[in-house]
N, C-alpha and C positions, 0 to 999 in steps of 0.2 A: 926447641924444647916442646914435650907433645903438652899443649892445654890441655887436661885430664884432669883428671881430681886429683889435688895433689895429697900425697902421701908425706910426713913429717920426717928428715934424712936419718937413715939409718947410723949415723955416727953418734945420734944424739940421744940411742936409746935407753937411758939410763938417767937422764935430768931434766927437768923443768923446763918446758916451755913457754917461753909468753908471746901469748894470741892476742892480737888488735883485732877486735870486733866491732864493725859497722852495727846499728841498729836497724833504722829502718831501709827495708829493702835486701836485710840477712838475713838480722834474726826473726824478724816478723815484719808482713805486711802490712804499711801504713796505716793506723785507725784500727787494727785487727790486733789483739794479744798472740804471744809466738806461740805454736803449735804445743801437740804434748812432747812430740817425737823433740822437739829445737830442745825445751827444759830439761826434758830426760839427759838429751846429752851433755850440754853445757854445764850438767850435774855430775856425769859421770867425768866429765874433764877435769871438773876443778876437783875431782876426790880421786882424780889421779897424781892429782897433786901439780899439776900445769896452772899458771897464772893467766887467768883470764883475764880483758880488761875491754871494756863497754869505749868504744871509741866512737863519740857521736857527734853531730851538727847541733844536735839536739840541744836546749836549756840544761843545768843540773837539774832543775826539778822534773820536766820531762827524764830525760834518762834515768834518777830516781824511780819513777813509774816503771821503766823497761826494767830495769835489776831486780825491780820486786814481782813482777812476773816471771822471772826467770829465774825465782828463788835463789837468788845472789845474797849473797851474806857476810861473805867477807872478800875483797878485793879493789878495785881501783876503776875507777868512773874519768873519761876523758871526752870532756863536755865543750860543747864551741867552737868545735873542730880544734881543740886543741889549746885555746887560750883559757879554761878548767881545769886543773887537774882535782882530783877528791880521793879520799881512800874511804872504803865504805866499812864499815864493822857492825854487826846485826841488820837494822832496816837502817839506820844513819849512817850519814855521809859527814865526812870534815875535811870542808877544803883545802887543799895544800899549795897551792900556787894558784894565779890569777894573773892573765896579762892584761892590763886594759886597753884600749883603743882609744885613738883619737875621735871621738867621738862628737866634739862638736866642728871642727875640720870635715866630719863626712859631712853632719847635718847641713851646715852651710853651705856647701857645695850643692846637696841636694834640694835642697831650698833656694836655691837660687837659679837651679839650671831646669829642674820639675817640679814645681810646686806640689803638682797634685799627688805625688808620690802618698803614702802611708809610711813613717819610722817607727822602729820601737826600740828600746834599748833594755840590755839584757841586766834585770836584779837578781846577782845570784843567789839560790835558792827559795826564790821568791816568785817572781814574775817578771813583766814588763813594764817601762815608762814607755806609754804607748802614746803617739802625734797619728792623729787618722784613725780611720776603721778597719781592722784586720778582718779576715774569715773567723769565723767561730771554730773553736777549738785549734787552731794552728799555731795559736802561740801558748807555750806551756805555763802553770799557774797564775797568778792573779797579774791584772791586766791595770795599771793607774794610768789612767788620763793624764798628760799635761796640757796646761794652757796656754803655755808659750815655749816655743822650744828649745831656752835653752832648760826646762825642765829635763831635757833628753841628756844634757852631760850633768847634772846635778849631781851627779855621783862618779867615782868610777866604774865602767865594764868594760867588759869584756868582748861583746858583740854588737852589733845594729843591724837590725832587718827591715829593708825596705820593700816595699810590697805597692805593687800597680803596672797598666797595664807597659809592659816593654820594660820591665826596671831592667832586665839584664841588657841594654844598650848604656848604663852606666857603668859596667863591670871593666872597660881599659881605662877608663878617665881614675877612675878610682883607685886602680892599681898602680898608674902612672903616681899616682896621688903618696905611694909608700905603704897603702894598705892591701890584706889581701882579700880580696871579692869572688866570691863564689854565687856561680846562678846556678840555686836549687832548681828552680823551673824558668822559662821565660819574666816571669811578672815579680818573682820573687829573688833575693840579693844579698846575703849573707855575709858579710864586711868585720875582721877581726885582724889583730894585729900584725903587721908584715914579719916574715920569717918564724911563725907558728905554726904548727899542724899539728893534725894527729900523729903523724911522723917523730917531728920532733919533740915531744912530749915522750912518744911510745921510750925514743932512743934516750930519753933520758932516766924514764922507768927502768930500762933496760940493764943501764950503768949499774945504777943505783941497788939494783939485786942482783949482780953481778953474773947475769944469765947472758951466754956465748951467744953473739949474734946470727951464729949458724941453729940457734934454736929457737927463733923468731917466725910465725906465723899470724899472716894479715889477711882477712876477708871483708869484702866490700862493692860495691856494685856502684855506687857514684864518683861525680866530678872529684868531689872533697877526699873520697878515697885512696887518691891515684898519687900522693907521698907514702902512705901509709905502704900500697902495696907492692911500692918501689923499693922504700925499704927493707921490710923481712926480707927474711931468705928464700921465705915461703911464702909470694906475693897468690892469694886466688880469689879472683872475681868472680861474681854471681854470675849465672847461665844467662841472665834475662840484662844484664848490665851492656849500655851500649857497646856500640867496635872502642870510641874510643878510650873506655874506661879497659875493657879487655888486652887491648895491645899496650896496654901496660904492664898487665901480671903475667907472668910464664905459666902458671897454672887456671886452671876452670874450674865449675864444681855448678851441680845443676842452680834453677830455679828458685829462689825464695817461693816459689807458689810448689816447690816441690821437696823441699827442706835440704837446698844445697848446703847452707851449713853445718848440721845435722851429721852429714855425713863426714864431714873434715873433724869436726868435733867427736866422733865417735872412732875416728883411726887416731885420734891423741890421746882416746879413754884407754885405746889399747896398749898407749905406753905410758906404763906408771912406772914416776919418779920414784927413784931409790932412795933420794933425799931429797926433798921438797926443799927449796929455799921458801925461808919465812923472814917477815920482814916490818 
């Protein structure tokens, strides 16, 4: 199958699609708000009547921030890589599923095998219960110290991120462990509940609105990506996404520094739904 930019199957041109959209590293560049060209289209998509949905690694309240840049206003938020789902309606968001994780299981583990690591554990729509010192700005909304950690499972979440130098040499131990662990980068570890994804959320969005699997499009350029874009029909990874996120999806599409999404989102403005499913 030629990696190109994929175009949306022509069997489908008369209904709703629904788009799993990576944030950072599609629709816009990390630390950077998305282009004008990314909003215009992802405007012209969702008023084509296609169901868009923010599929991110990201906090709710970080993704929050991306939807409102990208003037989203009514649709579906998939936070955590998956263990968030939200449905958003003007600028609010209202959770609708939540998986949590075993979270003092990882802490222990971590704590005992690296001490020096950083954890933070995910308050959704809130912030973090943060053990250590993070980078500034990397973890989305407010930030609570605890001072002992099992402050870290005081509640349920969803997520734990651990942060220092090599953390991704705990990412088999961990998975060995029933959890699933993603290294965002080298130092940084993303830990959320085994058998979640963006994937499996999308497919149950899916169900749920009763949209034909052959009308399924996923864009994404990371690790965390590579369910999502196994599943659509229409798996397309960013230009600048390594080989191994690429030899995942059958389709391509340029660079985030060149507005690959952009343009997959503007061959879906081309086909407007005859009847939007609403939901």
């Amino acid at each position: 199958m030629n990696p190109a930019q994929a175009e949306p199957p022509a069997s489908n041109r008369s209904g709703s699609h629904l788009v799993g959209l990576d944030i950072d590293g599609t629709l816009l560049v990390t630390g950077k708000d998305p282009t004008p060209a990314v909003v215009a289209e992802f405007r012209a998509a969702q008023n084509a009547g296609h169901k868009l949905v923010l599929a991110t690694g990201r906090s709710l309240v970080g993704a929050l921030r991306a939807a409102r840049l990208l003037e989203m206003t009514d649709g579906w938020i998939i936070a955590s890589n998956g263990a968030v789902v939200a449905r958003m309606t003007g600028a609010e968001a209202e959770v609708t599923e939540m998986h949590p994780v075993d979270a003092e299981a990882v802490v222990d583990y971590v704590s005992y095998v690296r001490p020096e690591l950083c954890m933070a554990t995910e308050i959704v729509g809130i912030g973090f219960h943060v053990w250590g010192s993070f980078p500034i700005r990397e973890l989305n909304g407010h930030q609570i110290s605890v001072s002992e950690l099992s402050g870290l499972w005081a509640n349920p979440t969803p997520r734990l991120a651990i942060y220092g130098p090599n953390a991704q040499s705990l990412v088999p131990s961990i998975r060995a462990g029933g959890m699933t662990a993603i290294r965002t980068r080298p130092d940084w570890v993303d830990v959320t509940p085994d058998k979640v994804s963006k994937a499996t959320a999308l497919e149950k969005l899916r169900r749920e609105l009763g949209i034909p699997k052959e009308a399924t499009v996923a864009i994404g350029d990371g690790e965390n990506d590579i369910p999502m874009l196994r599943w659509a029909n229409r798996g397309v990874a960013m230009g600048h996404a390594p080989d191994s996120v690429r030899s995942q999806a059958p389709y391509r599409t340029k660079s985030v520094f060149e507005d690959g999404a952009a343009l997959i989102l503007r061959g879906l403005a081309r086909i407007r739904a005859s009847a939007p499913i609403t939901h």
